[in-house]
C-alpha positions in Angstrom: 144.8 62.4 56.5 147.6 61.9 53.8 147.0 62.2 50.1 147.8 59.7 47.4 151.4 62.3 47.0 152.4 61.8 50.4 151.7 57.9 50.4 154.0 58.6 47.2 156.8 60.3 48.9 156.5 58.2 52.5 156.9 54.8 50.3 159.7 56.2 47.8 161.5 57.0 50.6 161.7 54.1 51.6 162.3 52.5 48.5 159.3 50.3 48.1 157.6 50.6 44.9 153.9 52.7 45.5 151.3 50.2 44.0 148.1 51.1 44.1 147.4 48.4 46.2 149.8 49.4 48.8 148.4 53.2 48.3 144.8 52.0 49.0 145.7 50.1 52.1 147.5 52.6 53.5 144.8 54.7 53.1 142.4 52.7 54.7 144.8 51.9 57.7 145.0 55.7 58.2 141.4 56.3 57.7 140.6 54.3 60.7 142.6 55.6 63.5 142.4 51.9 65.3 144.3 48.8 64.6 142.9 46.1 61.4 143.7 42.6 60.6 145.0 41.4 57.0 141.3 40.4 56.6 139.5 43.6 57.3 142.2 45.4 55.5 141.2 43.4 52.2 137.3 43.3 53.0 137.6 47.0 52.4 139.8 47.2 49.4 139.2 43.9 47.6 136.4 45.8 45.4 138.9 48.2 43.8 141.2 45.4 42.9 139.4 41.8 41.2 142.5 40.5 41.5 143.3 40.7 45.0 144.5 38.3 46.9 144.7 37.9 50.9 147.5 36.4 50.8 149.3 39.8 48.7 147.4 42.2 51.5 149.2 39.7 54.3 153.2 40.3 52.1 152.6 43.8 51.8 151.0 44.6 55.2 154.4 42.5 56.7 156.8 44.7 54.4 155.4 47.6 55.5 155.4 47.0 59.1 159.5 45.8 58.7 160.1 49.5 56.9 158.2 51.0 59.8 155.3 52.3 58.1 153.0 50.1 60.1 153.1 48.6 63.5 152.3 44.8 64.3 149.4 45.1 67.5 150.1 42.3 69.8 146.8 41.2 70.6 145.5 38.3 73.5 143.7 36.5 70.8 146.5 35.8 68.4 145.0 37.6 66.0 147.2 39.6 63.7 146.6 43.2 63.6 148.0 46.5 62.4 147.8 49.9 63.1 149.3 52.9 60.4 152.5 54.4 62.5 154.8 56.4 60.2 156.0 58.2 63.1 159.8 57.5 63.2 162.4 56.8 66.2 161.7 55.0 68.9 158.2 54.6 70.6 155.9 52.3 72.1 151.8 52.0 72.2 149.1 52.6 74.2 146.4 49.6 72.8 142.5 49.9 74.0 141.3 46.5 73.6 137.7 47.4 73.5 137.7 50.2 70.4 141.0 49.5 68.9 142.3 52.8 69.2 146.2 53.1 69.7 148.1 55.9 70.9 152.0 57.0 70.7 153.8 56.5 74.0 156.8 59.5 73.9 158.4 57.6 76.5 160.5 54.3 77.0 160.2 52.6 80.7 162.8 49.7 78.9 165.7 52.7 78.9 166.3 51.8 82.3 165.8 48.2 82.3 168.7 48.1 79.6 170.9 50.2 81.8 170.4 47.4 85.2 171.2 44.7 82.4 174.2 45.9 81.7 175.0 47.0 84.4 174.8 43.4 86.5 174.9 40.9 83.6 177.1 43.0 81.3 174.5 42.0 78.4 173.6 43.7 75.5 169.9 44.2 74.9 169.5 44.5 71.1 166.2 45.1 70.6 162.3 44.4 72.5 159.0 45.0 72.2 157.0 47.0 74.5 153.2 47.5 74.1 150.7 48.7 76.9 147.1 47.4 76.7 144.3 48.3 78.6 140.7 50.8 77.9 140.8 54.2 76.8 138.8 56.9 79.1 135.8 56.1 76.9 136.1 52.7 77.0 137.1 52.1 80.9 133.8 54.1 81.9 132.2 51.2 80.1 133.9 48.8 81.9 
């Protein structure tokens, strides 16, 4: 787990300014190891902070995630969630639906996909969005 300096650092680095209530839900994000709403993020925190609003966990949550700090978990319910990923370049998810846990994916199946496109369509792909779901070993033995 990171300490307060190296919420510091990651932040400054990125040139967002380190409240301490972006400190305290990063914290929690990497405490759990599994992906959170807005709302459970500021169930746990809201204590430390009278003057916290949901609405100021949702803008910071959605700043961190466009800085790459945090990933956005695509989820069946259209629930918003969001998992602590400050793990840079390119990578995908692994998403049990059962126990929230999320795992990096070293590898990009897209790669290829991009190549064909431009290959037969002579398109650009500028970006996607790639995110596997399914059960963990735990999980899937419950199934």
């Amino acid at each position: 787990m990171k300490t307060t300096t190296d919420y510091l650092a990651l932040l400054k680095n990125l040139g967002l300014k380190a409240t301490p209530k972006r400190l305290a839900l990063l914290a929690v994000l990497e405490e759990e190891h599994r992906y959170l709403s807005p709302e459970e993020v500021w169930r746990k925190i809201r204590r430390r902070f009278k003057s916290l609003g949901l609405p100021t966990v949702y803008r910071n949550m959605e700043e961190l995630e466009r800085h790459g700090v945090i990933s956005k978990v695509l989820h069946s319910n259209r629930q918003l969630y969001y998992y602590f990923c400050p793990k840079a370049g390119h990578h995908h998810h692994f998403v049990c639906m059962e126990c929230r846990m999320v795992e990096d994916l070293p590898v990009c199946a897209v790669r290829e996909m991009e190549k064909d496109i431009k290959r037969r369509i002579k398109g650009t792909v500028t970006s996607h969005v790639l995110q596997v779901n399914g059960f963990c070993g735990g999980c899937a033995g419950k199934q």
